[in-house]
Structure formats: C-alpha cells, structure tokens
Phi, psi and omega in degrees: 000124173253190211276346150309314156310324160326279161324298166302316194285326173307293185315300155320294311201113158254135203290169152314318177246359157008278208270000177273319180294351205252314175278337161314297177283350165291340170265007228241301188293339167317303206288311214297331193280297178316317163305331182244031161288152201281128159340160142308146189066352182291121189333141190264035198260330196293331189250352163286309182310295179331301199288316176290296190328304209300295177317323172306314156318318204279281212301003201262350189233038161243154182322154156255079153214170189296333174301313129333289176307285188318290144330318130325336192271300187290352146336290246257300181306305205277340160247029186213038186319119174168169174269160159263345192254014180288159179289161184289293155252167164276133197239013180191147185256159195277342188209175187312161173118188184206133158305139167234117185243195181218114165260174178298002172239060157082204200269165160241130157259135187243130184256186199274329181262025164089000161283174162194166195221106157301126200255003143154187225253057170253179180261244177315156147220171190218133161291123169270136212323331171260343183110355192266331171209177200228132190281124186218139170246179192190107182051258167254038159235166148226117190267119194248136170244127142328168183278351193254014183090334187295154186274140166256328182190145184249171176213157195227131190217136196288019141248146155331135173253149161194176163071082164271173133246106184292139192292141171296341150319313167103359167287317171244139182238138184238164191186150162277144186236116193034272174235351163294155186266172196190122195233128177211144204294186198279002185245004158091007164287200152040011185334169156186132168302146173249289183260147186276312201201098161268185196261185179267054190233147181291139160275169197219145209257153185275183186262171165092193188321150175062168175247063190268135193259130164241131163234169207257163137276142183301338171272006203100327183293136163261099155291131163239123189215133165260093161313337170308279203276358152077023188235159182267148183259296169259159168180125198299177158282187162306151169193205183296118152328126174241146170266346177215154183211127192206156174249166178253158201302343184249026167083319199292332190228123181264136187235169224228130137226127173252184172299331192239353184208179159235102143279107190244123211252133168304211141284335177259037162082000167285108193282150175232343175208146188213113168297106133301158169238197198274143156343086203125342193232173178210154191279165201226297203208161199210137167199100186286111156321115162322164193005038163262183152221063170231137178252128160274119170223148178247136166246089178238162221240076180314298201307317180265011185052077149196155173205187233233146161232133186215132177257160192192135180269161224261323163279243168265130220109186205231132185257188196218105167319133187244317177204148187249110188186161179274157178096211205211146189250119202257316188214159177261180143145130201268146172278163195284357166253048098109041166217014124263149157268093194292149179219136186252121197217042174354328168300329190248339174081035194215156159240152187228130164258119184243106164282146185271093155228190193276347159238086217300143195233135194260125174212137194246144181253132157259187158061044166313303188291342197269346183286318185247038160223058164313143189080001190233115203296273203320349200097148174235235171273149203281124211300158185232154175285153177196020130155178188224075168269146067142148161330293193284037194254128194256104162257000000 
C-alpha cells in the first residue's frame, strides 16, 4: 500500500467515537458561552466575540487527526455562520428600488447604486405606496418625513406610538397608540380610534377599493374593518397569537403567521389553508411574492441552531428551500418585481439576496450591522427590513 493510499483511508476513516467526540465539544463549548453570557443589549459584535473565544478554545485541544478535523470542521461551521464569497459592503442592490431598514440610529434608505440616507433618530418605519414619503414614529408621535428626512408633517398622541402601516392608496395610515388601533389620514387630519385594544402586530391594509384594515386581538382572533365607516366586516375564533399579518397583491387572500402555524384566510374570513412547519421547527418570518399567491417562509430549528427560507404557494403544492444556514434568519422582503429575496441573517452579520429561480442564485453582503452604525467601528444591532420599494418611481 502506498503512502497516498494511507492518506486517503486516513481521511475517509470515522472514528469509533465520532459523534460522542462531537457532543463533548459541543458541551465543552456551551458552557464556555454560558459563562460569558451577555446582559440583555449588549452590542451583537460582544456576543459573536464570546461566541469566537469559546469555539477557540474547543479547536485549540483537538486532536490533528481526522476524526479531530472533523470535529473542528463542525465547529467551525456551527460558530462562524456566513458565506465566505459574501461582498465586504454593500455597494448595490440586485434589483429596482430602494430598502428602507431601521438600525439603532434610526430608519435608512439605501438606494440601488449603494447610497444611503438616514432620515433621523426614529423607530418604526413604513413605506408610502409610492415611495414619496415614509411613516415613522418618536415615543409619542408619528411623523411622516420625505426621503431626504425632512418632517411634512406629526401628530402627538398620549401613549407611545408604534407599528405603523400606509393604506395601498396613500390615503390613509393606520398605527397603535399603546395597545389601541388608530387610523389617520395621509395629511396628518382625522385621527381616529378603530380598536380599543389589539395585539402588537403591524396591522395590514387589504389592496383594491376602499380602506379595509385587518388586525389581531390579544386573543389570537383576526379582526377585518372598513375604516371609513369604523364597522367590522369580519372576525375569526381564537387562535395562535400571529406575529405577521399580509395580504396577497389581489386581495384575495389574508395570511396569519404564528410560531407554530401559517394561517390562510379568504377575503370573507374563511380559512382555505393552515401550514405547519417541519417537525423541529417553528416559522420566524413571512413574505408574499408580488403579484402571487406565493409565500417566502423561514424555518427555524432551535435545537439544531440552524434555519431554512423556503417559497410555497399559498394554495395547493409543494414549496422549495431557497437558502439554507446555522443561526437564525430574521426578516424577509421580495424586491419589487418579485425575483429576488432578501434574507436577513443576524448571526452572520449578512443579507443574502436570493434569485428564485429553479436554480436559485445567491449573492452575500457582510459587516450590515457596522454599514448602518457610522462612527461606531464595532457596529450596532443588527437593522431590521421594513420594505423593499417601489414600482412607480417618481423623483
């Protein structure tokens, strides 16, 4: 036998203790994390470092034989989540449009040839149907600013405001004043309470005629109301507290997402479908394909640290994994002609732009969070997405 054959067989070769060698170090590094776990808020570049320190540790006492190496490999993979072929910054978006994200210094717009503009030190933000201006609140206002930041116009109200949402008309904006619903027209006139007491979910306006809004109840119940005229059209039993709420582009269809379920509602409140997800997992984020009845969903797999982004139509069929990773996939958002997908991937500090085709094609952005926190080397938290506009665009 000669000595290249070694060497292959060495390589080839699983040890007798393998996967016991594999949960020792997975406790070796666990504990290691746990000592140094971070305060709540503590910067998420401080809790990667931890997270590094730890793995270093595990790779600095294993052997260098394959049964070692292998183990080192999954290490390696399992606390070091990212593409390696990701780009350094982002210096372009793959398609028309402009991001609007929100980081700790508030929301941005990134336009497509890699600029961006912070429009000032707000929280939520929303897009207007077009693109002219964007809804943001600060404590107890809500505030619509131009793209360049300038304010047109606030409105001040005695709770916090958050989760707003622009009507697809552009007339109207709806939002929470603590834990009440609220609808107000697009010039900053007419407030008005709609619900005394909803869930903590952005409510969602359906598309097409009139201004009907569906929002959650604290019980799970899915409420549908024509804001004008302030009477419920509709309203489910109880069900899974949802966490996301979307109409699909023709209206026709409302989906519900919970931790545990995907729920899809007719335009009268009629479920036509209810998603589980695989066995091990629970859904994270939701996003309807423009002018589909196709859904973008994340799966993700606490036990094993790792999740899934998978498109599936909304009706009948079989859906298809677009991307795949350890860690946890955080926000969605279809670009506006409905052939990339943004994928948010906090763990890795990345966006992922994925075209949906049958052979889906990838391109990774790094360093996100440290890209919307100038002056700060380290970064801050990592942006959360809050759309990917517009068709229509008018400057």
């Amino acid at each position: 036998m000669t000595e290249p054959d070694v060497e292959r067989r060495l390589a080839a070769a699983v040890a007798p203790d393998r996967e016991a060698a594999e949960e020792r170090a997975w406790q070796v590094v666990s504990a290691a994390f746990d000592e140094r776990l971070p305060a709540r808020g503590r910067p998420l570049a401080r809790r990667r470092s931890a997270l590094a320190l730890a793995a270093a540790l595990v790779l600095g006492v294993l052997a260098l034989s394959p049964a070692g190496a292998a183990v080192a490999s999954w290490v390696r993979d399992a606390f070091d989540p990212g593409r390696e072929d990701a780009d350094p910054a982002l210096v372009s978006l793959p398609a028309a449009g402009r991001l609007l994200v929100t980081s700790g210094q508030g929301p941005w717009i990134l336009h497509r040839d890699g600029s961006k503009r912070r429009l000032g030190a707000y929280r939520d933000a929303t897009w207007s149907p077009a693109g002219l201006f964007v809804a943001v609140t600060s404590g107890r206002e809500l505030v619509a600013v131009e793209p360049d930041g300038d304010p047109r116009w606030s409105l001040a109200r005695s709770d916090p405001v958050s989760r707003p949402a622009w009507s697809p008309d552009g007339f109207r904006i709806a939002y929470l004043s603590g834990r009440a619903l609220r609808v107000v027209a697009a010039d900053g006139t007419g407030d008005a309470r709609l619900a005394d007491r909803v869930a903590a979910v952005v409510p969602a306006w359906r598309p097409g005629a009139g201004h009907v809004l569906a929002y959650a109840d604290p019980d799970g119940r899915i409420a549908v109301a024509d804001t004008d005229s302030g009477r419920r059209l509709w309203r489910t039993a109880a069900g899974p507290a949802p966490s996301a709420l979307a109409w699909t582009s023709d209206g026709g269809s409302l989906v519900a997402l919970s931790a545990g379920s995907v729920r899809v509602l007719d335009r009268r409140g009629r479920p036509s479908r209810t998603l589980a997800p695989p066995a091990g997992a629970r859904f994270e984020a939701l996003a309807i394909r423009p002018d589909s009845h196709r859904v973008a969903l994340v799966h993700h797999f606490p036990a094993e640290r790792r999740s899934e982004a998978v498109s599936l139509p909304l009706r009948d069929g079989m859906g298809r994994r677009l991307f795949a990773g350890d860690g946890r996939f955080s926000d969605l958002s279809w670009s506006p002609d409905g052939r990339w997908l943004l994928i948010a991937w906090p763990d890795a500090d990345q966006w992922l732009f994925v075209r949906s085709t049958a052979t889906p094609k990838v391109l990774a952005t790094s360093s996100i969070s440290r890209q919307l926190a100038p002056g700060r080397p380290a970064g801050g938290p990592f942006p959360t997405i809050d759309g990917w506009c517009c068709r229509a665009q008018r400057r």
